[in-house]
C-alpha positions in Angstrom: 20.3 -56.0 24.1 20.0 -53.2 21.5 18.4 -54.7 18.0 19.9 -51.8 15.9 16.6 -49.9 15.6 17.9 -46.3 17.0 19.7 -49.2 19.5 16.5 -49.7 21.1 16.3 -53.2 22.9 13.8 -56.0 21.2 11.9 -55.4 24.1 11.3 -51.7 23.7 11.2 -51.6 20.2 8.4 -53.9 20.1 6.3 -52.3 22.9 6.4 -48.8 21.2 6.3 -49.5 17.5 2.7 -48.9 17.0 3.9 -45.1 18.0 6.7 -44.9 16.0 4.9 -45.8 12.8 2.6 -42.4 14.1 5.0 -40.3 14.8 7.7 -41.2 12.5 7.1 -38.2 10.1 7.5 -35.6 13.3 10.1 -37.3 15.5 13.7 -37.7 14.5 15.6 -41.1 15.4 17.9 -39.3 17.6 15.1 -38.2 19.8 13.2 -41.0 19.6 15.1 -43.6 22.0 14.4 -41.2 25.0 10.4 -40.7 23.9 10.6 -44.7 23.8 11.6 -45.1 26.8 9.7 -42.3 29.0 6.7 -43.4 26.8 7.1 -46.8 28.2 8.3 -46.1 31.8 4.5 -43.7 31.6 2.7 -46.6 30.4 4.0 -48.9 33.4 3.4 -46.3 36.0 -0.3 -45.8 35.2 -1.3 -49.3 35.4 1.2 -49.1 39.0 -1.0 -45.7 40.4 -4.2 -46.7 38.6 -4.4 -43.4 36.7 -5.4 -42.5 32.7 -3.8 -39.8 31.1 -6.4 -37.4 28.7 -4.7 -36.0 26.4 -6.1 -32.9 24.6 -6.0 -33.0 20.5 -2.8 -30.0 20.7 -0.5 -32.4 22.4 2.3 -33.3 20.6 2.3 -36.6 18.9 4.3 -38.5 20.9 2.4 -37.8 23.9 -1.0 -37.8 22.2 -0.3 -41.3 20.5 2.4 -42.7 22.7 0.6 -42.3 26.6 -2.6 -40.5 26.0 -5.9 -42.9 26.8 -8.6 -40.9 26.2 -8.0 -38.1 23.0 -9.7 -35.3 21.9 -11.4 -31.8 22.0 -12.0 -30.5 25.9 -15.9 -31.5 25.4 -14.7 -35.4 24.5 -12.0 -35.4 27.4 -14.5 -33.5 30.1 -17.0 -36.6 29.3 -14.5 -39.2 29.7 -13.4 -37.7 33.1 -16.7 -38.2 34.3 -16.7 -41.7 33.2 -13.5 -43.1 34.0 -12.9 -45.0 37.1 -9.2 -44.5 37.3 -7.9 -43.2 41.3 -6.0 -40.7 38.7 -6.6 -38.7 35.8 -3.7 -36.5 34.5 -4.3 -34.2 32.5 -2.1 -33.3 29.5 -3.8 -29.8 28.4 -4.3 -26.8 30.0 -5.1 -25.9 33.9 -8.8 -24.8 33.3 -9.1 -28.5 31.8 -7.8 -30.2 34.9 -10.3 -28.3 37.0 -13.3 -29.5 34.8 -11.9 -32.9 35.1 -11.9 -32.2 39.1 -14.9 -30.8 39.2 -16.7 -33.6 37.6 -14.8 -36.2 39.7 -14.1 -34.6 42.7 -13.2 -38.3 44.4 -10.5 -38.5 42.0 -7.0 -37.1 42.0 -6.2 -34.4 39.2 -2.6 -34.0 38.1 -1.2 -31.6 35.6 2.3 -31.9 35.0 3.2 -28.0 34.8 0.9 -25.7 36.8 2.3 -23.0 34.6 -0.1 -24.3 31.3 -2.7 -21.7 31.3 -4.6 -20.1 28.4 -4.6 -16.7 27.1 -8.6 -17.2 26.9 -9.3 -18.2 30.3 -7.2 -15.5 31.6 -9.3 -12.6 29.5 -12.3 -13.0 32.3 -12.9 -13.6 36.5 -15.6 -14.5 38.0 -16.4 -10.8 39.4 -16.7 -10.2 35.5 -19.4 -12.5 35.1 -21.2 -10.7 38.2 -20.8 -7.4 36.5 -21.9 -8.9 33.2 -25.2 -10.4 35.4 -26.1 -6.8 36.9 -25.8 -5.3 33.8 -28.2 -7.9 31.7 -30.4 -9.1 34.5 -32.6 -12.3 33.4 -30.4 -13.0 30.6 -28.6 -16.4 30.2 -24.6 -16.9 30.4 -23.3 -19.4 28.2 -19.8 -19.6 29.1 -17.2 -21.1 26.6 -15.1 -24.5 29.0 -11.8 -22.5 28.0 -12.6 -20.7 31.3 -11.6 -21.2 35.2 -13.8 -22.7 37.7 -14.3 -19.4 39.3 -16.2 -18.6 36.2 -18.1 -21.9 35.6 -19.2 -21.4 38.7 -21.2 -17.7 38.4 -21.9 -19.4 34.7 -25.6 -21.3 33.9 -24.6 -23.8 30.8 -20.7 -24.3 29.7 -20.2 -25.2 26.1 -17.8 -25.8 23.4 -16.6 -25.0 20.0 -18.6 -28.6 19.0 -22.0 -27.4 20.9 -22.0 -23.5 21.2 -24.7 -23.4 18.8 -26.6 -25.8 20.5 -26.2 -24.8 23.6 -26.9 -20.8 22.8 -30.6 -21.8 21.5 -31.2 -24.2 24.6 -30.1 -22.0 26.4 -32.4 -19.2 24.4 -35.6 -21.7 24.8 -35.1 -22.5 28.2 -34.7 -18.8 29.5 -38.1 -17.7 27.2 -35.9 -14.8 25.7 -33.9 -13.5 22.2 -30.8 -12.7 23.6 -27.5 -15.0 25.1 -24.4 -14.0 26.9 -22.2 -16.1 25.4 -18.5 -15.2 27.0 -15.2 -15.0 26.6 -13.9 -16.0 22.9 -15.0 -13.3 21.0 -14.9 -14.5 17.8 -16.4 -17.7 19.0 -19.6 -15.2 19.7 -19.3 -13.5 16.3 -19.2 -16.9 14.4 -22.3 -18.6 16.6 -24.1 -15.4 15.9 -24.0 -16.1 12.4 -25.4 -19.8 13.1 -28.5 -18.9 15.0 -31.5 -16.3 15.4 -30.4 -15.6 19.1 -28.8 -12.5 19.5 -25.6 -13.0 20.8 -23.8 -10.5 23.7 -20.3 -10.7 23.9 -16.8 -10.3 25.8 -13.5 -9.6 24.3 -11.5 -12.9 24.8 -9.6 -14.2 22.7 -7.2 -17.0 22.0 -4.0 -15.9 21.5 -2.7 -18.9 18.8 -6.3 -18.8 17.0 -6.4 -14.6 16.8 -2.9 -14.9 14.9 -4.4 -16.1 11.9 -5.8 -13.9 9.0 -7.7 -14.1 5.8 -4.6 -13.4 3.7 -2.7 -16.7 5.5 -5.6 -18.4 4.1 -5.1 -16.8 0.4 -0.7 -17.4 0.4 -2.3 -20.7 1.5 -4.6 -21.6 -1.6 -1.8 -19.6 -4.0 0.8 -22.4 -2.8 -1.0 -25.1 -2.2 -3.9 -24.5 -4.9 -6.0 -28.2 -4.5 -5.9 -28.6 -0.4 -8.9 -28.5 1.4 -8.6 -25.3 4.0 -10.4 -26.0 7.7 -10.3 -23.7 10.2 -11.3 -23.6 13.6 -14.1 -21.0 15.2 -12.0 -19.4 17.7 -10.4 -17.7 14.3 -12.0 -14.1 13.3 -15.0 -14.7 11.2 -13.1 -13.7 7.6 -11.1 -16.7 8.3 -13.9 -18.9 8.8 -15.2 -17.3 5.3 -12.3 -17.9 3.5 -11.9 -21.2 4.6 -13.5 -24.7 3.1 -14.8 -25.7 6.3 -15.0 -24.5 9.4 -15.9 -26.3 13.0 -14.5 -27.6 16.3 -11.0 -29.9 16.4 -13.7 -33.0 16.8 -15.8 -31.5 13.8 -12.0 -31.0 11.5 -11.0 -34.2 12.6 -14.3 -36.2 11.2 -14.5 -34.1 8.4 -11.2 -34.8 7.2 -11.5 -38.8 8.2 -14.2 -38.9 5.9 -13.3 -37.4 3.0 -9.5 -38.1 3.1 -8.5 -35.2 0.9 -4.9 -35.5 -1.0 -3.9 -32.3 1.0 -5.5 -30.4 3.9 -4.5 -27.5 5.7 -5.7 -27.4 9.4 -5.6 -23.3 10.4 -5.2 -24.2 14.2 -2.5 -25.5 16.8 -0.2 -27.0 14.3 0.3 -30.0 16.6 -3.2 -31.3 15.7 -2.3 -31.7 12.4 0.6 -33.9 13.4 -1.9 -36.1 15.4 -4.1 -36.3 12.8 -1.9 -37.3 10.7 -0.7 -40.1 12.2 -3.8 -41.5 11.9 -4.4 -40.9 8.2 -1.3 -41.8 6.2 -2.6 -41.1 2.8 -3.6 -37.6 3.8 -0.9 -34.5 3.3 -1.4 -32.1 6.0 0.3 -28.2 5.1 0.0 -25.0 6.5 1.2 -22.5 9.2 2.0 -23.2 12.2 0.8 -21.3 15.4 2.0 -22.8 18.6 -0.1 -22.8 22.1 3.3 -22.3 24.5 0.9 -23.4 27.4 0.3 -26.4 25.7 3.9 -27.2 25.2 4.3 -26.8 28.6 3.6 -30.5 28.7 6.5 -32.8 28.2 6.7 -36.9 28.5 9.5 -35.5 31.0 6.7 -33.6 33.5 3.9 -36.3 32.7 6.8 -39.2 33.9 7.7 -36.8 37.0 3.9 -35.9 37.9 3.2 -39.5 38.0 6.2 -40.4 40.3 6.2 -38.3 42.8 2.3 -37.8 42.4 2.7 -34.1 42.1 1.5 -30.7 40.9 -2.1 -31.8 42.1 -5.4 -29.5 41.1 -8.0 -28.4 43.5 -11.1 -26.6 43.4 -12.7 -25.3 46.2 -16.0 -26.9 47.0 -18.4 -23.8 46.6 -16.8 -22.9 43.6 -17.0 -26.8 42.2 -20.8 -27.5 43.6 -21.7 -24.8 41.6 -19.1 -24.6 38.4 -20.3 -28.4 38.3 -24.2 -27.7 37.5 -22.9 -25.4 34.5 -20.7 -28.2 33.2 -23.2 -31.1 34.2 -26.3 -29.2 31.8 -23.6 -29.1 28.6 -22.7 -32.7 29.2 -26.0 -34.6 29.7 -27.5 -32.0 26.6 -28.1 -34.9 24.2 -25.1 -34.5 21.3 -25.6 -33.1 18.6 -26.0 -35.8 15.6 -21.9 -34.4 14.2 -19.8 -31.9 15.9 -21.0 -28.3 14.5 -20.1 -27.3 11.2 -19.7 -23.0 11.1 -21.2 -22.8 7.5 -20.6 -19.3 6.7 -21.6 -19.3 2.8 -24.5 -19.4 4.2 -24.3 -17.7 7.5 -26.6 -14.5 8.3 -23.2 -12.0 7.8 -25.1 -8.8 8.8 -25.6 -10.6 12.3 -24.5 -7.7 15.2 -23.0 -8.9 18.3 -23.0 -6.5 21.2 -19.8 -6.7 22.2 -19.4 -5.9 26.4 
């Protein structure tokens, strides 16, 4: 029996209310009786195949607040699918994060809902790259960004993150006994680490194709329209966004900056649907800005994750040689004790005449 709210039942408009008060600002009433119920008919069959659903922090909000369990950057959700002890994780990101989820727990079953969600990044290097690369800088480290297939992990020595790359370069750096990292593919990620640290930095030229989009003049229409928001932007941008920006760090490292402070009006220069998550979870913040969309991302709909988890399909596979070793590189960034807050790419006060040799 419908109670008048968007002629939900009682039932239904109970169960899912916490997510409507979330996602109220980014999902209209006539859409949201369907979300309701696929977010609720989700819910059920997890608990029925004994599965979690990780949901990366550029899902939209109805997915990220309405189904995910475990939320966040790939560094957070590659921990937690270590950790869980679900039969099932799906994944509700991209395909290189459902192999890193595999890889990790190889006794569990992987699911993405749309094998088509790939990444721009990931598909700027191969594994017979990272050979070449080897041959051509013998004894030298590669520190390879987790935005990368398991074919790479696998010729890799450390993975990192946007939250750890720093870290991980100058482990890397100590535990090798030498000056110089090959840190691969995201370009600008390299250019922007290099600024961080003393380690030289050798690079590839990957790069994410929402993340490249954005320029310094975005970030000056930005301050001219919006003159008292706080500007964050993520490291995967080229390094005279990072300068012109307030802050600059991972999606973990925006996220706690801005829970903290709780700025009147913030502008998140990422995946715009981060900003919608965010915001769900800060009501007295006002989030602005452009909007680049990931279309590998949106790939993921509450309509796949439903049909994924009835028919159990669309499951991912790596092949054991490629895991046993993909797994050490990923193992090493995981049990590196954290860093004490996700990395913060302070460049006021970054080392600017910083080359990077670019391969």
């Amino acid at each position: 029996m419908a109670d008048g709210t968007f002629g939900l039942s009682r039932e239904l408009a109970r169960e899912t209310a916490p997510v409507w008060a979330k996602v109220k600002d980014h999902v209209t009433p006539l859409e949201w009786p369907a979300q309701a119920a696929l977010i609720s008919e989700i819910n059920a069959l997890k608990k029925t195949r004994d599965a979690v659903i990780l949901a990366h922090n550029y899902m939209t909000p109805e997915i990220f607040h309405g189904v995910g369990d475990y939320v966040g950057d790939s560094l957070g959700l590659a921990k937690e699918a270590a950790r869980s002890k679900a039969k099932v994780i799906v994944q509700a990101g991209v395909h290189f994060m459902a192999e890193t989820s595999k890889i990790l727990s190889p006794d569990k079953t992987v699911l993405i809902p749309d094998l088509r969600a790939g990444c721009s990044l990931a598909a700027s290097i191969t594994g017979a790259d990272v050979r070449l690369i080897r041959q051509r800088y013998p004894g030298l480290p590669v520190v390879t960004y987790v935005n990368t297939s398991a074919d790479v992990k696998a010729e890799t020595d450390i993975c990192c993150t946007s939250a750890n790359a720093v870290q991980v370069v100058e482990w890397a750096a100590r535990e090798w006994g030498v000056d110089r990292v090959i840190l691969i593919p995201d370009e600008f990620l390299a250019r922007n680490v290099a600024a961080q640290t003393n380690v030289g930095i050798i690079a590839w030229k990957g790069r994410c194709e929402v993340h490249e989009r954005f320029t310094a003049a975005d970030i000056a229409e930005m301050r001219a329209a919006y003159p008292g928001a706080e500007i964050l932007a993520h490291p995967e941008c080229p390094e005279d966004v990072l300068a012109a920006a307030d802050f600059a760090g991972s999606t973990a490292a925006m996220i706690d900056h801005v829970t903290a402070r709780k700025p009147k009006q913030v502008v998140l220069i990422t995946e715009c649907s981060m900003a919608a998550n965010v915001a769900g979870d800060l009501p007295g913040v006002s989030f602005v800005g452009p909007c680049n969309l990931c279309p590998h991302m949106k790939r993921i709909t509450l309509e796949n994750i439903r049909d994924c988890l009835v028919n159990m399909q669309f499951e991912v596979t790596v092949p054991e040689d490629i895991a046993d070793r993909a797994r050490l590189a990923v193992q090493r960034m995981v049990d590196l004790p954290p860093p004490a807050a996700p990395a913060r790419y302070d460049m006021i006060k970054a080392r600017h005449h910083v080359a990077v040799e670019l391969i």
